[in-house]
N, C-alpha and C positions, 0 to 999 in steps of 0.2 A: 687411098691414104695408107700409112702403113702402118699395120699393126703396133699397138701400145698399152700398155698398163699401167694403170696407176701405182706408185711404189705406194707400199705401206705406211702411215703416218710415221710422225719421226717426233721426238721430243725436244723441245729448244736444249740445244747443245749436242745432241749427238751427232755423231760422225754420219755424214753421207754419203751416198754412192751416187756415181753418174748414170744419168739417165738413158735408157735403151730402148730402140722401136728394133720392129722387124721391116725389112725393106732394100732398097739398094740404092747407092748417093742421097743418103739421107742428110737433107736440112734443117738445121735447127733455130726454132724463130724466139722471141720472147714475145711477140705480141703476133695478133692475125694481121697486122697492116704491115709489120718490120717488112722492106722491100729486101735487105740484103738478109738471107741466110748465114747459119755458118756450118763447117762441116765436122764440127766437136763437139762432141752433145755435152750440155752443159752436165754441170756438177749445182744442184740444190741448195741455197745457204739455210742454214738451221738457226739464224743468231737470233730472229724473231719470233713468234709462235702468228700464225695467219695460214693463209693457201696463196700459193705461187703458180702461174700456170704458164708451161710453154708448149710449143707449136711444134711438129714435124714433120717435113713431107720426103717422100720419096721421089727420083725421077729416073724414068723408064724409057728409053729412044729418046732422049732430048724433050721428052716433057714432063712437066712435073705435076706432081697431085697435090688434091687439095691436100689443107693442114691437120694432122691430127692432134688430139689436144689431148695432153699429160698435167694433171693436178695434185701437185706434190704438197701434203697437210704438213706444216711443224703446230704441235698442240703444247699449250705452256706448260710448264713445271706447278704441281700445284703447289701450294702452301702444309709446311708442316701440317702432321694430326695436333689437333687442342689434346692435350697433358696436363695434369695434375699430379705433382707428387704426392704417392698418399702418406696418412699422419703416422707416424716413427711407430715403429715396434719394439717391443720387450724380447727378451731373447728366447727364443722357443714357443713365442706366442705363432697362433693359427694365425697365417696371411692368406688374403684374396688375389685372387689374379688379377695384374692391372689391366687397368682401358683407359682408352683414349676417343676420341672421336674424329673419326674420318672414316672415308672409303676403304673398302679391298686394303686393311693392313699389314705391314708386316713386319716381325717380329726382329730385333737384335741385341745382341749380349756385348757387340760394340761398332763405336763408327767403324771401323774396318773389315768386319766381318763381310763377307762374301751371300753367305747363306743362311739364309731367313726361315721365319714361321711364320705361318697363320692364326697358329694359337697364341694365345696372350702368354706369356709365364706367370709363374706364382713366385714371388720369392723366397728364399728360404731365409729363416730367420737363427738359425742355429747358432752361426756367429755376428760377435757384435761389432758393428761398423756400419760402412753405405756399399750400397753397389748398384750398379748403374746399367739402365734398359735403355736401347732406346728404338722408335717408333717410326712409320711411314707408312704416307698414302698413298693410293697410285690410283689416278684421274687420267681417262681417255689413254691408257697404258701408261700413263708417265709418271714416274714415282717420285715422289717429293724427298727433304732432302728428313734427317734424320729426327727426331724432338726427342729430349732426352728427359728420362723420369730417374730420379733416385729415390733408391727405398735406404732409409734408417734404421738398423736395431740398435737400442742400447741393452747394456747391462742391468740383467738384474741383479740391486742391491743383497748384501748381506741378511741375515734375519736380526735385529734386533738385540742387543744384551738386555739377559734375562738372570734374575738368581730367584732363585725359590725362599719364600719368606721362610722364615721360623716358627715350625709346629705351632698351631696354637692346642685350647683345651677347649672343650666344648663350652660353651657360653660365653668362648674371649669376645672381647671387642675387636673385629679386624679390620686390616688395615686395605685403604684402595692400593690392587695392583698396581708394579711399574714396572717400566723399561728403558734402555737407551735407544734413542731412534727419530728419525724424521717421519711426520704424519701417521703416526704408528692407528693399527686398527686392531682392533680384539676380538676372538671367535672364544667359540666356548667347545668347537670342535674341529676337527683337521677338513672335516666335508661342509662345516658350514658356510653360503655361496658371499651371505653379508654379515662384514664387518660393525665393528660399532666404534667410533672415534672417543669414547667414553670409557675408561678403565674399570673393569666391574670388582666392585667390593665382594671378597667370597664370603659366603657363608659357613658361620661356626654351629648351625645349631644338631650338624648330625656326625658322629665321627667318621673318618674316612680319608681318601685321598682324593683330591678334585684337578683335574688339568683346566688349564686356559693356555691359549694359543694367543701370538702380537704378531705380526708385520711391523715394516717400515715402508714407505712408499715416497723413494728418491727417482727425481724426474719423469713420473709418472709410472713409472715400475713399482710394480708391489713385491717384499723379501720374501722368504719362505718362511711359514711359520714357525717361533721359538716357543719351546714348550717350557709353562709354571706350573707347579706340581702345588696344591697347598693340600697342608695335611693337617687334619682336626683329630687330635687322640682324645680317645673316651676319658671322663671322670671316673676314678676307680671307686668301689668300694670304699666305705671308712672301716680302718683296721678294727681286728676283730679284741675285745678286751673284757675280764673279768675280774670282780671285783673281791679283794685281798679278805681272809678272815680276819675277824675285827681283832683289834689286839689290845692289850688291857695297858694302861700307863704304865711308863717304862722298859715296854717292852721294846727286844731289838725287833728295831722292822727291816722288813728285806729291800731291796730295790724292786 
């Protein structure tokens, strides 16, 4: 029979090539019983995913050899990677590298790109908008077709309008902090990690200067903190006075 190899699997839809033995007046069968040959070796159709088998023989002085057998694999297109958009970002917030799940993935920045990754990307969040990955698997070497993930940043809001109350004196009555703002939250320092949704009353009973910090937190973005300065000035002293030599009636008195 004459020499032959099996061609390399093929993916439904790729291009094939025609089939090749080594030998001389080589016939080509599709089945072991076709009685007639033909003498064009066939071309493989790829439109299925299965195994297709044909036959080939040689003939040498007018006789011919047994058939040799060529089995040409098309393996199906798998199905997109499963994808999940992950949940929107704040602008400069830390992002995770996405995933997905399937086999052997690979990485793109667009359907048309050419050249891929193995590693996942991280998005950057720097500016505010969407931008768009997308993904694939590749099963028994056949790569599926793209699944596309967007990532979301928004904007972070403004900080809040703030004004600084009016000095009190030590012992005033004061008044609960405020601001302009959506969901606003209050620290009591620029490092503290939790907020409080409750405006804190300051206290007057020490003089001094006291900051408090607010946000606002629109569309799940939190602002930068505005700084309230309150100031508690000391009770002075009562002025210092002495008392006038007595004067006799009718006298001129002084101021």
């Amino acid at each position: 029979a004459p020499g032959v190899t099996n061609p390399a699997p093929y993916c439904v839809g790729a291009t094939p090539t025609q089939l090749t033995a080594t030998g001389s007046n080589l016939l080509w069968y599709s089945s072991l019983t076709d009685t007639t040959g033909d003498t064009t070796a066939p071309t493989p159709s790829t439109t299925l995913a299965g195994t297709t088998n044909y036959y080939v023989s040689q003939t040498v002085s007018g006789c011919e050899s047994t058939r040799a057998l060529i089995t040409v694999t098309v393996n199906a297109i798998p199905a997109a990677p499963g994808v999940t958009n992950p949940a929107p970002y704040c602008q400069n917030e830390t992002a995770a590298a996405l995933t997905a799940t399937g086999t052997s993935l690979l990485w793109y920045s667009s359907l048309t790109d050419i050249t891929s990754d193995t590693a996942a990307p991280t998005p950057s969040t720097a500016i505010v908008g969407t931008e768009n990955f997308y993904v694939s698997q590749t099963v028994n070497g056949c790569e599926s077709p793209r699944a596309l993930i967007t990532v979301t940043t928004k904007a972070i809001p403004a900080a809040p309008g703030v004004t600084n109350p009016a000095p009190y004196c030590v012992g005033d009555t004061p008044s609960v902090l405020t601001a302009t703002g959506t969901s606003l939250l209050w620290y009591s320092s620029l490092t503290d990690i939790t907020g409080d949704t409750a405006a804190p009353t300051p206290s007057t009973a020490v003089a001094g200067a006291f900051d408090f910090y607010v946000t606002q937190t629109v569309n799940a973005c939190e602002s930068p903190r505005a700084l309230i300065t309150v100031t508690v000035n000391a009770i002075p002293a009562a002025p210092g006075v002495t008392n006038p030599a007595p004067y006799c009636v009718g006298a001129t008195p002084t101021q």
